[in-house]
C-alpha positions as CSV (number, residue, x, y, z in Angstrom):
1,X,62.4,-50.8,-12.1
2,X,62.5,-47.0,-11.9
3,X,60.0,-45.1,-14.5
4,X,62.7,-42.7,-15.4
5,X,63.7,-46.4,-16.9
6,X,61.2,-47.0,-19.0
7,X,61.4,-46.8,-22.6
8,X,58.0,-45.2,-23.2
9,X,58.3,-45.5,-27.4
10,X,58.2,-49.4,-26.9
11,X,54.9,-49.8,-24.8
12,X,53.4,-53.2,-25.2
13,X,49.8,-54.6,-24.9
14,X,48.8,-57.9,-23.2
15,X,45.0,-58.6,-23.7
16,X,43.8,-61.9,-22.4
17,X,41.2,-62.9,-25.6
18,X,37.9,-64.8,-24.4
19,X,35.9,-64.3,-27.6
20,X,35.5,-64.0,-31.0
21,X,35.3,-61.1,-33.3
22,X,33.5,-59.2,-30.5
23,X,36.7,-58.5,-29.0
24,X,38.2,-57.1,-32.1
25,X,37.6,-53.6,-33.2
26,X,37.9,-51.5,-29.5
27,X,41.3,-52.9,-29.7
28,X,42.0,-52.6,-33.6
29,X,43.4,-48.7,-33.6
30,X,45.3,-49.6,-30.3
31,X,47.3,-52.9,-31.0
32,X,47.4,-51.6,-34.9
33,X,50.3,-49.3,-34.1
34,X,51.8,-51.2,-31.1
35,X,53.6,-54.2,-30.3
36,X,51.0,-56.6,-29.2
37,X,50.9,-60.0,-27.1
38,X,47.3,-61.7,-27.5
39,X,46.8,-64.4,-25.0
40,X,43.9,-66.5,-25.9
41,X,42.6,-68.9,-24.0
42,X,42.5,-72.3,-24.5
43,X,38.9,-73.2,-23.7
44,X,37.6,-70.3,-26.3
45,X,36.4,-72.2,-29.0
46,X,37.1,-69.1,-31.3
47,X,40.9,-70.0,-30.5
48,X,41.8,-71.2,-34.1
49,X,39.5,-68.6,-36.0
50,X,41.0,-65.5,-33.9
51,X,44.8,-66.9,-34.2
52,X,44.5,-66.9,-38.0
53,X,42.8,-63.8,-37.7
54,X,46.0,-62.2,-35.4
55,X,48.6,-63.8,-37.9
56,X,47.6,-61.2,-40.0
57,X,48.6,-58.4,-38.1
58,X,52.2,-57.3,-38.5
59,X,52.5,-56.1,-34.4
60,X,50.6,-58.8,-33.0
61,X,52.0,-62.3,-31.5
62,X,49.9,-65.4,-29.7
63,X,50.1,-67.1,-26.9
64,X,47.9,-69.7,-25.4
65,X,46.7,-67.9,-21.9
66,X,48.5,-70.5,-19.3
67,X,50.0,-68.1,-16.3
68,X,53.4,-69.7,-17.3
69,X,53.2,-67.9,-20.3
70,X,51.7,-64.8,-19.3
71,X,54.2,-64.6,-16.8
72,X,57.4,-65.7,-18.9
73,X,56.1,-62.8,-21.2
74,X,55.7,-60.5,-18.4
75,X,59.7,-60.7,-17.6
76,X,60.9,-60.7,-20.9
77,X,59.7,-56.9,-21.3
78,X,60.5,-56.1,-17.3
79,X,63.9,-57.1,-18.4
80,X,64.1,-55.0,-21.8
81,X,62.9,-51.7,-19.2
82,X,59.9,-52.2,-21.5
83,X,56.3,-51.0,-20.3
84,X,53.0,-53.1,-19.9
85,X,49.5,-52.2,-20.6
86,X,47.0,-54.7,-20.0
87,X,43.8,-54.1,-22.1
88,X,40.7,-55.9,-21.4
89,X,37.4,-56.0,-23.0
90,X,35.3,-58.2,-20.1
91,X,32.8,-56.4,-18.3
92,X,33.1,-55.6,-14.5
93,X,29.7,-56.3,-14.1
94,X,30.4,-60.4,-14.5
95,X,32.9,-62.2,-12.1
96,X,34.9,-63.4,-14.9
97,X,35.5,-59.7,-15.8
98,X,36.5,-59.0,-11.9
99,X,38.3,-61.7,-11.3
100,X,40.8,-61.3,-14.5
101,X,40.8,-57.4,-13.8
102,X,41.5,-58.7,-9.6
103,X,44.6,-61.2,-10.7
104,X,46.1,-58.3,-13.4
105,X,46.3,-55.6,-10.8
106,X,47.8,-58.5,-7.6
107,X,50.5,-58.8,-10.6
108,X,51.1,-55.6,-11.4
109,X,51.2,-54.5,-7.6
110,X,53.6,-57.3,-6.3
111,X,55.7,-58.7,-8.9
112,X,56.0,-56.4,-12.4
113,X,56.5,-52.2,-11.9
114,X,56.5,-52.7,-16.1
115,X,52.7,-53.2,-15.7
116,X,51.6,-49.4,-16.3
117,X,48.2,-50.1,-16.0
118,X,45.2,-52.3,-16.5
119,X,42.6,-50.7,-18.7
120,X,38.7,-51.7,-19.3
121,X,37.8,-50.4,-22.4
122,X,34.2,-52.9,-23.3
123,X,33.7,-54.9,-25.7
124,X,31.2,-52.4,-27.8
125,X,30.4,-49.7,-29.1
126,X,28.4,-47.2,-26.6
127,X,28.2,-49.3,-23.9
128,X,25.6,-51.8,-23.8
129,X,24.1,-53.5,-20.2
130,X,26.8,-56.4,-20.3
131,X,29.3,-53.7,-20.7
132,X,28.3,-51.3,-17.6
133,X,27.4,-48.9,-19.5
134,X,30.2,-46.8,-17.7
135,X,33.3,-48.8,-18.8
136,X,33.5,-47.6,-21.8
137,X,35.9,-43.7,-21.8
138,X,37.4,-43.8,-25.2
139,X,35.7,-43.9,-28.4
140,X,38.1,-46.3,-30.0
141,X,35.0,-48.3,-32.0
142,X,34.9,-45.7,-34.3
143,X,38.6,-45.0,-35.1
144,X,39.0,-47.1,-37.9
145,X,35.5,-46.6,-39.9
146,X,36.0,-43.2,-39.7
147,X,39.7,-43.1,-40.9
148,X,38.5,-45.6,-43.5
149,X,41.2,-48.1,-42.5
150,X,38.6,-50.9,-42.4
151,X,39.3,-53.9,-44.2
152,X,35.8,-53.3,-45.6
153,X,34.1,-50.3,-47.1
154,X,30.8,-48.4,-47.5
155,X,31.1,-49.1,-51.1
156,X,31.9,-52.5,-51.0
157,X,29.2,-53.7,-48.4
158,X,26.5,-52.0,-51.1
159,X,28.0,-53.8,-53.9
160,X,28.3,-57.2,-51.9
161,X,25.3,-56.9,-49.6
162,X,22.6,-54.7,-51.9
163,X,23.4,-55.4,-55.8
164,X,20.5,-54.4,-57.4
165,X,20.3,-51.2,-55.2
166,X,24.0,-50.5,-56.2
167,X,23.6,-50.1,-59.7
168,X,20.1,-48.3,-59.7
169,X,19.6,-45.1,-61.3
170,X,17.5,-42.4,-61.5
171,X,15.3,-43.7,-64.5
172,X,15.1,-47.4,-62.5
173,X,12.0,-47.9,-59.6
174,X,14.0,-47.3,-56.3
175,X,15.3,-50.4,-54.6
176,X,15.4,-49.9,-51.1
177,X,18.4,-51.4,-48.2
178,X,16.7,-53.0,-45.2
179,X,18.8,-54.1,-42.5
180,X,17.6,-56.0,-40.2
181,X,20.0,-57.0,-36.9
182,X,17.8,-58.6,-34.1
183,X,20.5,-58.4,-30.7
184,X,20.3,-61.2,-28.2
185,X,18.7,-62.3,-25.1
186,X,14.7,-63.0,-23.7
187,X,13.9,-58.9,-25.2
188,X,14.9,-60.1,-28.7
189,X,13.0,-60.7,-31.5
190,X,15.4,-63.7,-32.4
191,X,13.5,-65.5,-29.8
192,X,10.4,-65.2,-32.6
193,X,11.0,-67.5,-35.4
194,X,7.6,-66.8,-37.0
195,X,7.9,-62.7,-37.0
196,X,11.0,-63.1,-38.8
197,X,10.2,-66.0,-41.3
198,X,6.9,-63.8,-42.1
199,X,8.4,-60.6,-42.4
200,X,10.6,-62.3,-45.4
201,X,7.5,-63.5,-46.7
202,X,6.1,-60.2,-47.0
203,X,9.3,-58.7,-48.2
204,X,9.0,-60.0,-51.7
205,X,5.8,-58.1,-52.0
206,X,7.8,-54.7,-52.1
207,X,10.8,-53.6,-54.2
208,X,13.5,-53.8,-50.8
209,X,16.6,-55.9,-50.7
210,X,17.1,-58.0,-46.9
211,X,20.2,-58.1,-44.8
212,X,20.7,-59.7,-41.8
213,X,23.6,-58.6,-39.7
214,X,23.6,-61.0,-36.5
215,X,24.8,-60.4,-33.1
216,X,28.3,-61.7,-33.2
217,X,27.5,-64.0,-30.0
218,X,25.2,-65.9,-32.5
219,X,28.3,-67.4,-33.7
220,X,29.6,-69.0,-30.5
221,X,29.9,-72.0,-30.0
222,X,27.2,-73.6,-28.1
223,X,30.4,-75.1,-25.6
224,X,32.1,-71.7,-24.9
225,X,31.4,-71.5,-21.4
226,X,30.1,-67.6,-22.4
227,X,27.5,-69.0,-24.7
228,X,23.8,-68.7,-23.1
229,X,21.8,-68.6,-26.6
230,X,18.5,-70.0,-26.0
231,X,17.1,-73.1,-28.1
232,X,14.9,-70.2,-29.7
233,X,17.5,-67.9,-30.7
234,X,19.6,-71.3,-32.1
235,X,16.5,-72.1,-34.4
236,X,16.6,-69.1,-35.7
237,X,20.1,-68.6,-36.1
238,X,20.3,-71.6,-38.1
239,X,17.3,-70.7,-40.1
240,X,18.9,-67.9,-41.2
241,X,22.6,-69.3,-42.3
242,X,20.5,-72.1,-44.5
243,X,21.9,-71.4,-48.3
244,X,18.6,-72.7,-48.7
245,X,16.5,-70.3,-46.8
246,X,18.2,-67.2,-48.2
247,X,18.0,-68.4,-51.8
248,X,14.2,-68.7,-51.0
249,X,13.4,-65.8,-49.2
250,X,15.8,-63.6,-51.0
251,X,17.8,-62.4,-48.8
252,X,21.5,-62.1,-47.4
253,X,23.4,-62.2,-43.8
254,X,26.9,-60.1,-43.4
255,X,29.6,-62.3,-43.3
256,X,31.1,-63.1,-39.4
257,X,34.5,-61.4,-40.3
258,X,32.7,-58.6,-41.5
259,X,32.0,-57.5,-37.9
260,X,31.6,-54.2,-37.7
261,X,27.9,-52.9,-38.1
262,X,28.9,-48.7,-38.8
263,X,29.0,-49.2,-43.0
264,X,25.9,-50.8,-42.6
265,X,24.2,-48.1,-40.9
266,X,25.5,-45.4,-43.0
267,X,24.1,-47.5,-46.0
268,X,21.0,-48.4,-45.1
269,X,17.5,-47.4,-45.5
270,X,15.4,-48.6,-43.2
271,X,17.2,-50.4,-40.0
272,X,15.0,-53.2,-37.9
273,X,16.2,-53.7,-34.6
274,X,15.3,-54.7,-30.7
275,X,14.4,-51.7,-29.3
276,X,16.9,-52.5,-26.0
277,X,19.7,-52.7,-28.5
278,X,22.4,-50.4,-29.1
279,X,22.1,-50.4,-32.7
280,X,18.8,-48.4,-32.5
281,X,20.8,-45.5,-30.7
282,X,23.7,-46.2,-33.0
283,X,21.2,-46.2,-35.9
284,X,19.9,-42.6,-35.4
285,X,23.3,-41.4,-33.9
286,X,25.0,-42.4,-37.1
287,X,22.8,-41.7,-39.8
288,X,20.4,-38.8,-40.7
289,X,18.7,-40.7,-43.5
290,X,17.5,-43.3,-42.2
291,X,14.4,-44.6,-40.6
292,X,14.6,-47.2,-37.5
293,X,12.2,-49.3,-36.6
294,X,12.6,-51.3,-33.0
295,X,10.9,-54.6,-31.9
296,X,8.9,-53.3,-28.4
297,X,9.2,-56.1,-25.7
298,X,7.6,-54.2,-23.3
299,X,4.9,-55.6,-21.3
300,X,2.3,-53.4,-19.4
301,X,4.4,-52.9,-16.3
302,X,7.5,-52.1,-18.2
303,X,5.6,-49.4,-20.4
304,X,4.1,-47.6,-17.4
305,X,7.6,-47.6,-15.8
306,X,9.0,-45.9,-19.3
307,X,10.9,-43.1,-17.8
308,X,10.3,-39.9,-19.6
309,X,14.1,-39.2,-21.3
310,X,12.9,-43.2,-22.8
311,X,9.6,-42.0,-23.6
312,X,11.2,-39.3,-25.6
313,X,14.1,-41.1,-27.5
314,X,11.1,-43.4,-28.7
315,X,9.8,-40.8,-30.7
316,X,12.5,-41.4,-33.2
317,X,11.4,-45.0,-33.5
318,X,8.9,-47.2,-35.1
319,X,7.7,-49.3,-32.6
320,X,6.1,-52.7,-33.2
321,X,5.0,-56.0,-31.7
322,X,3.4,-57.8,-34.1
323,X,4.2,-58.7,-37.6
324,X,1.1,-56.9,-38.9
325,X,2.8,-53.5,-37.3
326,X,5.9,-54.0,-39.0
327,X,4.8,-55.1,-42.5
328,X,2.8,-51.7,-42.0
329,X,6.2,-50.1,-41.4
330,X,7.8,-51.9,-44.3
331,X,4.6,-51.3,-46.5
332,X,4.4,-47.2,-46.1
333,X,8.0,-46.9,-46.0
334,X,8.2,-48.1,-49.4
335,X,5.4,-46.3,-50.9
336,X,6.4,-42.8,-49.8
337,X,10.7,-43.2,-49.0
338,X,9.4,-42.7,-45.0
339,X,6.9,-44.3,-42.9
340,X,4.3,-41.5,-41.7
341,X,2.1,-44.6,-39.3
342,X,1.4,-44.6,-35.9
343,X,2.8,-47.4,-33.8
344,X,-0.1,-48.7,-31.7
345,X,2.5,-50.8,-29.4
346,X,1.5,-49.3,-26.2
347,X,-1.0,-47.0,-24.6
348,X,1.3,-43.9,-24.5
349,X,2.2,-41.2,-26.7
350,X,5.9,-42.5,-26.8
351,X,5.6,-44.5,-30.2
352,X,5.0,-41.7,-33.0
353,X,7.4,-42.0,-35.2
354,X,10.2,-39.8,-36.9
């Protein structure tokens, strides 16, 4: 098929779908607007949840991934002059990401000119380590929180998330929004059971309302073949979903469809985080409020190798190791609206804070 063929007001997207909400909002502005074939595969055990989830959207139509299909699919639009673009959202780095991008690209070269192109566009915000940092060219995370075409708001995540804080006012003691959102992995402080379970202890000493926003891997399955979560993060993971737990401790976790961590940022007052995840550089990037402080995993070796653009984004961090460092944080943050402290994490300059 000639291009001078091709009925460019009628592209269509094919994204092969390996995950669960992850997936979801680099693709949302993209496959909002255009006719859209999701082909999910059938060993994701977010199949059912994400094909609800897709009968929702007006342009978009499932498939189960088989080749058959894709390729049944694939013929249908070469034969209505109709052009392909192939989105995906698995990370080059990983050979499940090359081999899908390597089998897109043998189809598009030998069978289907429709195929326009095959485009990596991550799975996150920035660009984390799983993502390659590098994959990641347009900004499309951000389209629909800024156009405020979310299915959520910043007013409604206060109102569901932080009740008491909504409704404060200027004669009331200040009620301040801690989010905490620990990422995943050995560097996490999900892996620490005992910091997080005495940090909610502590809490109830100060006049702060806890949410949790977990990674959204947390909520894999432990047989999708992507799931890696260690026995420690599990424990903790489930500690945190107990009705029980949160009626106890007080607190509240950001419901799994309610993905996308941006209101939350914008919202909050003091954001806990790892200090190797995104959300820290997201946290600071996206709001001039609030304070961040980041869980420091670093060990001797990995402090003296702290390059010196590092050293220097630390600044803008509390940096702690130990429960006692961050119920300091907590403590002086909620005396004075900011936390003045010293981190003593490591034996640099690197962790003065903000």
């Amino acid at each position: 098929m000639e291009k001078k063929n091709i009925d460019w007001s009628n592209i269509t997207f094919y994204i092969p779908y390996h995950s669960n909400y992850s997936q979801l909002e680099g693709l949302a502005p993209l496959i909002a607007k255009s006719k859209t074939k999701i082909f999910l595969y059938t060993w994701n055990t977010s199949y059912q949840q994400m094909e609800k989830e897709f009968a929702g959207w007006k342009t978009v139509s499932c498939h189960p991934f088989t080749q058959s299909n894709m390729l049944s699919e694939l013929s249908k639009d070469f034969h209505a002059h109709n052009p392909v673009v192939f989105l995906l959202t698995a990370s080059l780095k990983y050979s499940f990401g090359r081999l899908q991008s390597h089998f897109l690209h043998f189809i598009k070269s030998n069978f289907f000119p429709n195929i326009i192109d095959v485009f990596i566009l991550g799975h996150c915000m920035f660009g984390c380590d799983s993502c390659g940092i590098r994959e990641h060219n347009v900004p499309l995370f951000f389209t629909r929180f800024f156009n405020k075409t979310l299915p959520f708001s910043t007013r409604s995540m206060t109102e569901k998330y932080f009740p008491r804080a909504s409704i404060q006012d200027d004669t009331s003691k200040r009620i301040y929004k801690v989010l905490i959102c620990p990422s995943v992995g050995p560097k996490s402080f999900l892996q620490n059971i005992d910091l997080i379970t005495n940090v909610l202890k502590a809490a109830k000493e100060y006049p702060v309302e806890i949410l949790f926003k977990l990674h959204n891997s947390c909520y894999l399955s432990n047989d999708h073949p992507h799931s890696n979560a260690s026995e420690e993060e599990r424990k903790s993971v489930e500690f945190l979903l107990s009705d029980t737990n949160k009626d106890y401790y007080n607190y509240r976790v950001v419901a799994e469809e309610e993905y996308v961590i941006l209101p939350f940022l914008e919202i909050s007052d003091l954001i806990i985080t790892d200090l190797d995840s995104s959300v820290a550089f997201e946290s600071l990037y996206f709001s001039s409020t609030s304070q961040v402080a980041a869980f420091d995993w670093r060990d001797e070796e990995a402090t003296n190798n702290t390059t010196t653009e590092m050293r220097e984004y630390m600044t803008h961090l509390h940096l702690f190791k130990t429960f006692e460092q961050i119920h300091d944080v907590i403590k002086n943050f909620t005396n004075t609206g900011s936390s003045s402290a010293t981190s003593s994490t490591s034996s640099d300059d690197s962790s003065n804070v903000k």
